[in-house]
C-alpha positions as CSV (number, residue, x, y, z in Angstrom):
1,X,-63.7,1.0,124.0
2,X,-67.4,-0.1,122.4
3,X,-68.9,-2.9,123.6
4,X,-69.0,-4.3,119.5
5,X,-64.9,-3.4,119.8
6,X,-64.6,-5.8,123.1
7,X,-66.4,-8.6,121.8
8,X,-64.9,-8.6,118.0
9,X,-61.5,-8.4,120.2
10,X,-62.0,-11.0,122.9
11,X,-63.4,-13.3,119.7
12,X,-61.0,-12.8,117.3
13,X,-58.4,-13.4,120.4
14,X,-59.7,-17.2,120.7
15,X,-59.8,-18.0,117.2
16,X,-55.9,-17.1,116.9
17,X,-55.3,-18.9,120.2
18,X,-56.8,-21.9,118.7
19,X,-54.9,-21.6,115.2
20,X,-51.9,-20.5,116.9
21,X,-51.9,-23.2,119.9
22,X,-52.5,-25.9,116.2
23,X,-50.1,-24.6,114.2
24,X,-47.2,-24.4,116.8
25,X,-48.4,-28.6,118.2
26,X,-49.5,-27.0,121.3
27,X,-53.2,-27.6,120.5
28,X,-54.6,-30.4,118.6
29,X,-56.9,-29.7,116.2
30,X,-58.9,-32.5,117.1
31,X,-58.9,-31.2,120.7
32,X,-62.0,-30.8,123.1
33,X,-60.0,-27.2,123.8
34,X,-59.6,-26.0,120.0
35,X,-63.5,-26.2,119.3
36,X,-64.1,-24.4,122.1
37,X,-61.6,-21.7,121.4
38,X,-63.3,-22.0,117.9
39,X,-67.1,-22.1,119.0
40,X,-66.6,-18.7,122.2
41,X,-64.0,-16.8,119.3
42,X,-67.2,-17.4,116.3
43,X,-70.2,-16.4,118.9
44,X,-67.7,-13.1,120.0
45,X,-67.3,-12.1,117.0
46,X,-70.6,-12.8,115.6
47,X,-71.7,-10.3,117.8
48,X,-69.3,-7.9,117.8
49,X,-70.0,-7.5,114.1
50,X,-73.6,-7.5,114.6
51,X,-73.6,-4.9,116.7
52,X,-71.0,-2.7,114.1
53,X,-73.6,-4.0,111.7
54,X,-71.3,-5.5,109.3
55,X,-73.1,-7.3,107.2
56,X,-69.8,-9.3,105.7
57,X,-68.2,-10.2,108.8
58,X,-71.4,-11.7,110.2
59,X,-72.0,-14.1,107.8
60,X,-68.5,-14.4,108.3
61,X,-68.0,-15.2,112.0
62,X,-71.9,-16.9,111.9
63,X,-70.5,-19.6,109.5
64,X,-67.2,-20.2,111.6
65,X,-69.5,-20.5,114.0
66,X,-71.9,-23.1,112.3
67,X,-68.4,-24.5,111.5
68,X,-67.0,-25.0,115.1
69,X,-70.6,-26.7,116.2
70,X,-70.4,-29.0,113.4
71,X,-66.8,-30.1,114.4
72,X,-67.6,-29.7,118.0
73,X,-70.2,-32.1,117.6
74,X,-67.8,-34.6,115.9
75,X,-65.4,-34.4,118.3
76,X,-68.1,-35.2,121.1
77,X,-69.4,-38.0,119.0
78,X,-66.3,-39.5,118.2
79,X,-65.3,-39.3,122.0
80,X,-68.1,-41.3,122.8
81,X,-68.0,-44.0,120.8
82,X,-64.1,-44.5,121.8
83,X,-65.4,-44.4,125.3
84,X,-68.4,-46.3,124.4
């Protein structure tokens, strides 16, 4: 198996954890654990398609990415302020 193979696997593997876990109530989608499924699944498979030069599926996975941070972020600053 090609290194570009692993990673697009292992990445696309945490991004249907995280929708799986959300649609079956097992994960909430305003979860600490979903944006992290998100964010490691987006980088993955960033790279994996980088490295199979797939130009599509990099912008792809590079705006899920983008994506996750921006609702990572949320979630951290919304857990603050609840705390705070």
């Amino acid at each position: 198996m090609s290194s570009a193979t692993l990673f697009s696997a292992l990445g696309v593997s945490l991004i249907l954890l995280a929708f799986i876990g959300s649609s079956f109530n097992k994960i909430s989608q305003t979860s600490l654990a979903y944006w992290l499924l998100n964010l490691a699944g987006g980088i993955l498979s960033t790279i994996g398609a980088a490295l199979m030069a797939s130009v599509p599926f990099v912008v792809l996975e590079a705006v899920w990415t983008v994506a996750s941070v921006i609702g990572l972020a949320k979630h951290l600053k919304t857990d603050q302020v609840k705390k705070g």
